[in-house]
LUMLUMMI-658538 format. One line per 8 residues: their letters; for each residue x, z, y of C-alpha. Coordinates in steps of 0.05 Angstrom, whole numbers. Last residue first. Layout:
BEGIN
a> X:Z:Y  ...
END
This chain:
BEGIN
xxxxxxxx> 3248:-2303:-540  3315:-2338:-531  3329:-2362:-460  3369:-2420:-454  3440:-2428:-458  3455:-2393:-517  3513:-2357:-542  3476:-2301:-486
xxxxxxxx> 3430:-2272:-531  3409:-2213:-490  3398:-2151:-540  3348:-2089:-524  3347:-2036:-581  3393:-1988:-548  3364:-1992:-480  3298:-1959:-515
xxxxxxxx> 3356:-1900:-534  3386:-1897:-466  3318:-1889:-436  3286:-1843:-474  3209:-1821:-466  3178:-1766:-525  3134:-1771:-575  3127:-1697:-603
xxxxxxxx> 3138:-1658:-665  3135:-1582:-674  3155:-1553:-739  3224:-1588:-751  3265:-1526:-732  3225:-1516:-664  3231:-1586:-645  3216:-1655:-662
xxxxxxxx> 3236:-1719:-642  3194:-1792:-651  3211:-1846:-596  3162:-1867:-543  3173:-1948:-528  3137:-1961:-566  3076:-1922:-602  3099:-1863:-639
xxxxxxxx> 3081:-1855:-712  3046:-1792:-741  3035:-1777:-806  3119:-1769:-828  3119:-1742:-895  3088:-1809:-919  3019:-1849:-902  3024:-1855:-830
xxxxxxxx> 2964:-1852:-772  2989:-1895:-711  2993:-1863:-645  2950:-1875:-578  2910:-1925:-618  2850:-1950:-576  2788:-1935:-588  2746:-1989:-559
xxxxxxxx> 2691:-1990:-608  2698:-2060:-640  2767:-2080:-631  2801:-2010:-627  2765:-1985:-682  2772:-2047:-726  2854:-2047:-704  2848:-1975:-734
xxxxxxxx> 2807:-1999:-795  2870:-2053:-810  2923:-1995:-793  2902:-1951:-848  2959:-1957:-903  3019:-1937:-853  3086:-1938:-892  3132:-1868:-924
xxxxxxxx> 3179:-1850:-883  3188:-1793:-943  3226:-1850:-989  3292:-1857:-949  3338:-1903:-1001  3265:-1923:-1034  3246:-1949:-968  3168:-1955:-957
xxxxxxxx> 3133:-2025:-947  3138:-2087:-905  3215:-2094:-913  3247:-2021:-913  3211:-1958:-863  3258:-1908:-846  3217:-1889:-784  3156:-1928:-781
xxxxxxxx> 3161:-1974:-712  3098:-1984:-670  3080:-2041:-628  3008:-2038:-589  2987:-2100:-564  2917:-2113:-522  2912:-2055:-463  2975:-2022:-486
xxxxxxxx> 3008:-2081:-450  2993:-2064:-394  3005:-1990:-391  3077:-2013:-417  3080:-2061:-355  3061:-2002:-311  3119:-1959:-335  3163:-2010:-328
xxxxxxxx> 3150:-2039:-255  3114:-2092:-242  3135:-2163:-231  3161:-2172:-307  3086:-2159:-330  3078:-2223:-373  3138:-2259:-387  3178:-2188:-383
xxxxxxxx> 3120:-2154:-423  3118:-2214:-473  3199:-2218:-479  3202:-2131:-490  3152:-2154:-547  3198:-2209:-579  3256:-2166:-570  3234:-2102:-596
xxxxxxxx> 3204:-2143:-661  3271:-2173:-680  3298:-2102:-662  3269:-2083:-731  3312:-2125:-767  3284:-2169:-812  3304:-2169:-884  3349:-2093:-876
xxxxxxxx> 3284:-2065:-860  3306:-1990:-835  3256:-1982:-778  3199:-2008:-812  3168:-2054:-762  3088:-2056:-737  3054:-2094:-693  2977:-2076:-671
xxxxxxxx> 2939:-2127:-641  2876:-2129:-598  2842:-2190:-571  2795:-2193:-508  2799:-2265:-498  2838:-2258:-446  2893:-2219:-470  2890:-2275:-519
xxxxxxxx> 2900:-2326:-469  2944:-2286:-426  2999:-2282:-489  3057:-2317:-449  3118:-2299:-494  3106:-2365:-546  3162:-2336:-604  3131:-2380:-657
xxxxxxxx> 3194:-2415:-687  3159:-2440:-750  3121:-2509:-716  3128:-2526:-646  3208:-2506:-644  3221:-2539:-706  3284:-2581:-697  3304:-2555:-630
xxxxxxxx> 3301:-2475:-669  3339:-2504:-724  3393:-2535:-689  3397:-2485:-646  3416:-2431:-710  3453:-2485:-734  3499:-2492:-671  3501:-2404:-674
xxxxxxxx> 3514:-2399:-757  3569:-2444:-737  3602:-2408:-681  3599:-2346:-719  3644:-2391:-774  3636:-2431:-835  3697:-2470:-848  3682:-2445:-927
xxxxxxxx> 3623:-2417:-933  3600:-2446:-1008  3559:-2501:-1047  3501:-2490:-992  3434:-2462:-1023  3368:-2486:-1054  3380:-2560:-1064  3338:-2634:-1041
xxxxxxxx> 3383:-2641:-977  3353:-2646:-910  3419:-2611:-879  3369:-2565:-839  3314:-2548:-881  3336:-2557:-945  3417:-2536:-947  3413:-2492:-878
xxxxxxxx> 3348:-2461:-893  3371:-2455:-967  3435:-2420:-955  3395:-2372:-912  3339:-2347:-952  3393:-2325:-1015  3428:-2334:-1069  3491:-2347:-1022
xxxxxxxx> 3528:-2285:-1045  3597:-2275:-1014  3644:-2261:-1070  3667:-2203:-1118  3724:-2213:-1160  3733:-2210:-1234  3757:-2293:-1227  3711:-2306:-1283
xxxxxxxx> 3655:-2253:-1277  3647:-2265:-1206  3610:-2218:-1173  3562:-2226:-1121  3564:-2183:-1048  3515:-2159:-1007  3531:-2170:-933  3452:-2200:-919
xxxxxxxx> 3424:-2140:-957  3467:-2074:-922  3414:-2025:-928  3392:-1993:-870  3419:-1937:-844  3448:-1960:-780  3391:-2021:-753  3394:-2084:-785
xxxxxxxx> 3431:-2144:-750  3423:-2174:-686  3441:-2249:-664  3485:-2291:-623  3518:-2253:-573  3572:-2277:-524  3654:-2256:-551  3674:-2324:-528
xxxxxxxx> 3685:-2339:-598  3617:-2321:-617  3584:-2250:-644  3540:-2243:-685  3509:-2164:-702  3534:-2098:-690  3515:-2067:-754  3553:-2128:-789
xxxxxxxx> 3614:-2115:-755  3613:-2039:-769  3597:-2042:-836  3650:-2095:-850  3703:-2056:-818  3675:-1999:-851  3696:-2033:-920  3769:-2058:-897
xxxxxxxx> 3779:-1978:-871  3755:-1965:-943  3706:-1919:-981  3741:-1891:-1042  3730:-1917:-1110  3685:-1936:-1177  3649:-1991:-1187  3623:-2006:-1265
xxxxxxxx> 3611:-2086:-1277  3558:-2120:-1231  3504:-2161:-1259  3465:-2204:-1191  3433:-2179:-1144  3471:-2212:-1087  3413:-2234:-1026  3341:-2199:-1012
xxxxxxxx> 3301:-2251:-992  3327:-2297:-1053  3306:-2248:-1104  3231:-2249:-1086  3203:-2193:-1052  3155:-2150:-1099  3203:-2099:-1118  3217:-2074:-1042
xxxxxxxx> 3297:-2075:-1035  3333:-2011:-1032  3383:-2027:-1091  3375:-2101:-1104  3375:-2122:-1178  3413:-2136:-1225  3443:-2119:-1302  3481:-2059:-1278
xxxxxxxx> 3550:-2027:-1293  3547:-1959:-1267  3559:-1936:-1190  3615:-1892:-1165  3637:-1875:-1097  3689:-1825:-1062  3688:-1818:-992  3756:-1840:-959
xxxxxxxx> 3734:-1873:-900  3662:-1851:-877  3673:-1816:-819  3702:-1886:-795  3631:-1914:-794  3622:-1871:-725  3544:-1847:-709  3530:-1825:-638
xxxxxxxx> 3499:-1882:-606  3477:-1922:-669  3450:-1858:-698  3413:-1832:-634  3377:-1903:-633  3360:-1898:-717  3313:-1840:-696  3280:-1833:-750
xxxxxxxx> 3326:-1828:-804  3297:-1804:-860  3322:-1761:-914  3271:-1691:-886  3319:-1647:-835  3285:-1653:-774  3300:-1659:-699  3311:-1726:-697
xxxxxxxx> 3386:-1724:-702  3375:-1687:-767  3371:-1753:-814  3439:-1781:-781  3494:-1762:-822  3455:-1751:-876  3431:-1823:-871  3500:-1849:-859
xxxxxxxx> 3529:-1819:-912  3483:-1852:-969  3481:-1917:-925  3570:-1920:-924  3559:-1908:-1007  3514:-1959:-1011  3566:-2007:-979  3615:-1985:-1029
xxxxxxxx> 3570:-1986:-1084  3564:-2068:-1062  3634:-2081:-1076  3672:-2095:-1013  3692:-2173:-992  3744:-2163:-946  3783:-2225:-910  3751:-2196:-828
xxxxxxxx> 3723:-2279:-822  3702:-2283:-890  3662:-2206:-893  3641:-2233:-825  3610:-2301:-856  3584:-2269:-913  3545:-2218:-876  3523:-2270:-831
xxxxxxxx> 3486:-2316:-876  3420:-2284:-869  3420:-2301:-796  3415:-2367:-820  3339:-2353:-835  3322:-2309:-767  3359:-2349:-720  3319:-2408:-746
xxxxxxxx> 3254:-2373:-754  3250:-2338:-690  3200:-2281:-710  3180:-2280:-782  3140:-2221:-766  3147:-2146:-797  3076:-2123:-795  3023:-2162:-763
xxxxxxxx> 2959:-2129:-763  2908:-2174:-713  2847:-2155:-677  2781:-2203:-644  2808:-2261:-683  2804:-2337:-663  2796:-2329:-594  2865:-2342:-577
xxxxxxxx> 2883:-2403:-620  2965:-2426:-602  3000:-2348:-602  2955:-2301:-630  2943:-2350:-684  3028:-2362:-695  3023:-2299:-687  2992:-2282:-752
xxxxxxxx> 3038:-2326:-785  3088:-2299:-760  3066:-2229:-794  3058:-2271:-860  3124:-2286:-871  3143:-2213:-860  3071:-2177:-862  3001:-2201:-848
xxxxxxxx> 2930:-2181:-833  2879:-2207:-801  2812:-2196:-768  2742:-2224:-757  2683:-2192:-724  2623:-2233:-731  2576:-2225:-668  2490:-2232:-679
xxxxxxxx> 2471:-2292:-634  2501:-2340:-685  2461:-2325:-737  2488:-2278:-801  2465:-2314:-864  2504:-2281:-909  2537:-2341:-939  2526:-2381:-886
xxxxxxxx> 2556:-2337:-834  2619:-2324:-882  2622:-2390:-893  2632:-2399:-814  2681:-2344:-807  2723:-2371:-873  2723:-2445:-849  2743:-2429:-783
xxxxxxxx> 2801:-2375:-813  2823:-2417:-866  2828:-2481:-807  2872:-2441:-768  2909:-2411:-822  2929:-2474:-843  2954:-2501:-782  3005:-2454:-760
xxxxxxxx> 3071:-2462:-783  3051:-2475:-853  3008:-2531:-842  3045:-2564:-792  3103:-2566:-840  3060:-2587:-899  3041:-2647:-857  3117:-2662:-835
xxxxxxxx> 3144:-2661:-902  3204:-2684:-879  3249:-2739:-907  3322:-2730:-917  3322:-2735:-988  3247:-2745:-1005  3179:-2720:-979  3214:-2665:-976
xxxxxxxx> 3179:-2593:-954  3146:-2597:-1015  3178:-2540:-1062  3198:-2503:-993  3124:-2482:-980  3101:-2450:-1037  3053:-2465:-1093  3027:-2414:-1126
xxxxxxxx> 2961:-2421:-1087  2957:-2492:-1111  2973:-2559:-1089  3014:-2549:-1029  2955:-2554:-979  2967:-2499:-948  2947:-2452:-1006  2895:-2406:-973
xxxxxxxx> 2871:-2341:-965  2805:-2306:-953  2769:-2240:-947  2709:-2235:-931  2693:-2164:-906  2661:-2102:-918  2733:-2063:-892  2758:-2049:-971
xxxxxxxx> 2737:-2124:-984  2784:-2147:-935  2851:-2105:-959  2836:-2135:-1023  2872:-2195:-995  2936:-2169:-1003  2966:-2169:-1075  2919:-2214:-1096
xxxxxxxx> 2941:-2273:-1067  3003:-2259:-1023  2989:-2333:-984  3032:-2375:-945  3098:-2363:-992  3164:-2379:-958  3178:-2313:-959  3111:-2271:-954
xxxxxxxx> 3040:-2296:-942  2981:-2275:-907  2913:-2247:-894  2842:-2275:-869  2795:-2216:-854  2715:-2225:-840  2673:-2178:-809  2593:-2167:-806
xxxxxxxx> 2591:-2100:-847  2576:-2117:-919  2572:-2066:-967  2498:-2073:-987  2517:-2149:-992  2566:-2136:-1042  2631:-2167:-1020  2664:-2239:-1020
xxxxxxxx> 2731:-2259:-1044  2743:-2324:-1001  2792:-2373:-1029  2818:-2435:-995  2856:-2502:-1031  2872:-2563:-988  2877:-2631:-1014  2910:-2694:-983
xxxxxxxx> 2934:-2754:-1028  2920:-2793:-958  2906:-2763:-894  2863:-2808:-844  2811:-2740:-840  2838:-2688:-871  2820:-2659:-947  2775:-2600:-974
xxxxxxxx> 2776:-2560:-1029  2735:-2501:-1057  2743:-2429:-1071  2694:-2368:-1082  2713:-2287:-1111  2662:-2254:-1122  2667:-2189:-1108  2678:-2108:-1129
xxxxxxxx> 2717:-2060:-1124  2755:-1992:-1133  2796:-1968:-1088  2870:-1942:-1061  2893:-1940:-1001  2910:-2013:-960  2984:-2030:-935  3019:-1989:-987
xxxxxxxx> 2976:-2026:-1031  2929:-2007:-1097  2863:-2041:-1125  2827:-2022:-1183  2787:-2071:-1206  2701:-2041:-1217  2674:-2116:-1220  2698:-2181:-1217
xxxxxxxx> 2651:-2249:-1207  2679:-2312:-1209  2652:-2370:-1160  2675:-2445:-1158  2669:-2497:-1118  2701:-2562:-1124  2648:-2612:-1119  2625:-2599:-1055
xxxxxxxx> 2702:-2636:-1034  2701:-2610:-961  2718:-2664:-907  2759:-2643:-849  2779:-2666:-773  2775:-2592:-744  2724:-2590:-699  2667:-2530:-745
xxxxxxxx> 2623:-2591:-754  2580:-2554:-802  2606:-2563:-875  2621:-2488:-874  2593:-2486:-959  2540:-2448:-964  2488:-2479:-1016  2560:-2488:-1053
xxxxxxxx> 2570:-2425:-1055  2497:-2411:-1087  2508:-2463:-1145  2580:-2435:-1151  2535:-2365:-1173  2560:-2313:-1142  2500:-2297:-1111  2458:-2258:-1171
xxxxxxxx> 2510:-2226:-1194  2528:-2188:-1136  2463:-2160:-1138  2404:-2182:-1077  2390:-2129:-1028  2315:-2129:-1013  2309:-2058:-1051  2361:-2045:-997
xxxxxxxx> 2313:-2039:-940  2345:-1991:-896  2399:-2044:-875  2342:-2095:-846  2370:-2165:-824  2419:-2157:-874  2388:-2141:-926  2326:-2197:-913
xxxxxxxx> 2380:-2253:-901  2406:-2238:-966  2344:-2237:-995  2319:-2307:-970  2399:-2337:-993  2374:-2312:-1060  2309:-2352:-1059  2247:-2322:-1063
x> 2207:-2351:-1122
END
């Protein structure tokens, strides 16, 4: 009898003869993954449990993303376990969803997590088997792909989890990616003379992790998606503190309908400064320069008693990215000069006692997450909410205490937020900080990534993403002048902002944005046939988005658009963190 692994090989080797091709049924068997296992010695100090495979077969799912279009498929889905070397009560989870072999086009895709999450399970890795690839994820070694990282960051009160640390900062996506590209060879029996593209995609959480690859393992994938990155994770996580702190420092906490009300007038006030009447602001640059808060004062609001929930944040985020949420009673009143004062604080970003910078904030129009308020039922007044990311970096990952928040602010200050910020980013510099500017390696190695940022994600500012690429072209290209830096640049890393884009996905506050679903097959085009992305293809209203530093305008009453070059607005989005005194990438 020929053996399956014989007809594989056959299928491949020969496209046109498909009467060779073997059923998905027929391979995803665990007898046949386990035939396949990557237990070559791929370098990376591992032994796989053969054991532990498994293989499930699914047929005709319908699969839907913003970051993938529709489809319907089919795979088998393969995990196993493996341990380190030396390590003891050690056990790593992977899963690869494999494709037909008739579909299978020599690629393989790792994707990841979200939050403190290192994997988005089923939500994402379809995107892989949409491209004819494996696609895998992994749980890090937490104990199952449910598991996420801040459940066993402690070993004990102030005890790290070192391990789990490595493994979520960069490791574990190293090692899925080697053990996916190698099973994938096995699997389909591709030799080593014949090239395996592999790819990845990633948003939020998962965007750092993405370049945390770019970053530390250059050749590891010939074209990266990274949407939204975790970018300097300290500064990043107490960051989300800051809306309490200023509403604490100015002695105004304003109901949250009156800080919807300030993003209802602020997109119309600044939805035609790009040219086009349509509910989206997409040029957020003209806004901040010519927008004033103070128009605001005096505009009525209402909003009806609600049992939670974040208006303007993605459903699928957890409820600590997106902080408040909690039942409010009715709100009903007039926008403040106490309530712009707050807008216009937080829009501006951290500032220290010596009036230096410490951080950015979201751009104008954004929702206002990280200054959301929470109500207090018993007192009937509305307080600074601590439910989420940031209480818990400073509680857990900072203080080293087993609890998922601080008790409250108070003594907390800008200066504060700043020491723990550094704190933080000392602490775990080599592990979740990943802003390494010097990207020569992967330039190098002849790898192509595309970045994108929805311009009005109120979880990680889009500047976030400005700064860390203007810091690569300075590290990089700082000796030649700008317009020659950008045409470097282009050759490897493309960045790309979707106009009123929320976290990861479209913005329900500015819906026709809409969010690019295609950007995995243009990296493929770029990677393997050298087409490189002069703008990015959108699914919304808006089907064209600029590549940085060109900024979106139209003319002609909205029927002619155009990527045009502006200098005060790209100035705009540039910060220089000066609170510290060393440079922050």
């Amino acid at each position: 009898m020929v053996s399956v692994r014989k007809i594989l090989a056959l299928a491949i080797g020969n496209a046109v003869s498909i009467a060779y091709a073997a059923a998905l049924a027929d391979y995803c068997t665990t007898d046949y993954a386990a035939s396949v296992l990557p237990v070559q010695d791929l370098g990376l100090g591992i032994a796989i449990d053969t054991g532990s495979v498994s293989a499930a077969l699914t047929v005709n799912k319908t699969v839907s993303s913003q970051w993938y279009e529709s489809a319907v498929i089919d795979y088998c889905n393969v995990t196993f376990a493996y341990s380190h070397n030396g390590l003891a009560n050690d056990i790593v989870h992977v899963s690869y969803l494999v494709p037909p072999p008739e579909k299978f086009t020599n690629r393989y895709v790792s994707t990841g997590g979200g939050g403190l999450a290192i994997n988005s399970g089923s939500s994402s890795s379809p995107t892989g088997i949409i491209v004819g690839a494996v696609s895998g994820i992994t749980d890090g070694g937490f104990g199952n792909f449910n598991t996420q990282y801040d459940s066993v960051f402690l070993l004990g009160q102030g005890t790290v989890n070192w391990q789990a640390t490595y493994m979520f900062g960069y490791q574990a996506h190293h090692e899925l990616a080697t053990l996916g590209k190698q099973f994938t060879r096995n699997f389909f029996n591709v030799s080593q003379d014949n090239k395996l593209y592999s790819y990845y995609q990633g948003c939020s959480e998962g965007g750092r992790e993405g370049w945390s690859q770019i970053q530390r393992f250059a050749s590891q994938f010939d074209g990266l998606v990274t949407g939204a990155p975790a970018f300097r994770f300290s500064q990043l996580q107490t960051n989300h503190l800051s809306g309490g702190v200023i509403e604490q420092a100015l002695g105004y906490y304003p109901p949250p309908c009156e800080l919807e009300k300030i993003v209802e007038l602020t997109i119309a006030a600044c939805d035609g400064l790009d040219g086009r009447i349509d509910g989206v602001i997409s040029r957020s640059d003209l806004c901040k320069l010519n927008f004033d808060y103070n128009s605001t004062i005096g505009e009525p609001y209402y909003c009806a008693a609600s049992g939670g929930g974040f208006p303007g944040g993605p459903p699928s985020l957890l409820r600590r990215q997106f902080p408040g949420g909690g039942p409010t009673p009715e709100q009903n009143g007039t926008v403040t000069a106490e309530g712009v004062a707050v807008a216009s604080a937080f829009t501006n970003g951290l500032i220290d006692s010596k009036g230096k910078r410490i951080y950015l904030n979201p751009q104008p129009g954004s929702s206002f997450a990280d200054a959301t308020t929470h109500y207090n039922a018993d007192t009937e007044a509305w307080e600074p909410s601590l439910s989420g990311l940031g209480g818990q970096w400073v509680a857990r990952f900072l203080n080293l205490e087993d609890k998922d928040s601080l008790n409250s602010l108070e003594n907390v200050t800008p200066d504060t937020l700043r020491d723990w910020m550094a704190l933080g980013e000392q602490k775990y510099y080599d592990s979740l900080q990943t802003t390494w500017p010097d990207l020569d390696p992967f330039r190098s190695a002849g790898g192509k990534v595309i970045h994108v940022h929805g311009e009005a994600d109120s979880s990680i500012p889009a500047g976030s993403s400005v700064h860390y690429y203007e810091s690569v072209r300075n590290a990089m290209y700082g000796g030649l002048d700008y317009d020659e830096s950008i045409s470097a640049m282009d050759e490897f890393y493309r960045f790309y902002i979707v106009p009123g884009g929320s976290h990861c996905g479209s913005n329900r506050d500015q819906p026709a944005g809409g969010w690019p679903a295609t950007t995995l097959q243009t990296v493929i085009e770029w990677a393997e046939n050298g087409v490189a992305p002069e703008t990015l293809e959108n699914a919304g209203d808006i089907t064209t988005l600029c590549k940085w530093p060109l900024r979106p305008l139209w003319s002609g009453n909205g029927t002619s658009f155009d990527c045009v070059s502006d200098s005060a607005s790209t100035e705009s989005w540039k910060y220089t963190f000066d609170a510290f005194r060393y440079p922050v990438y």
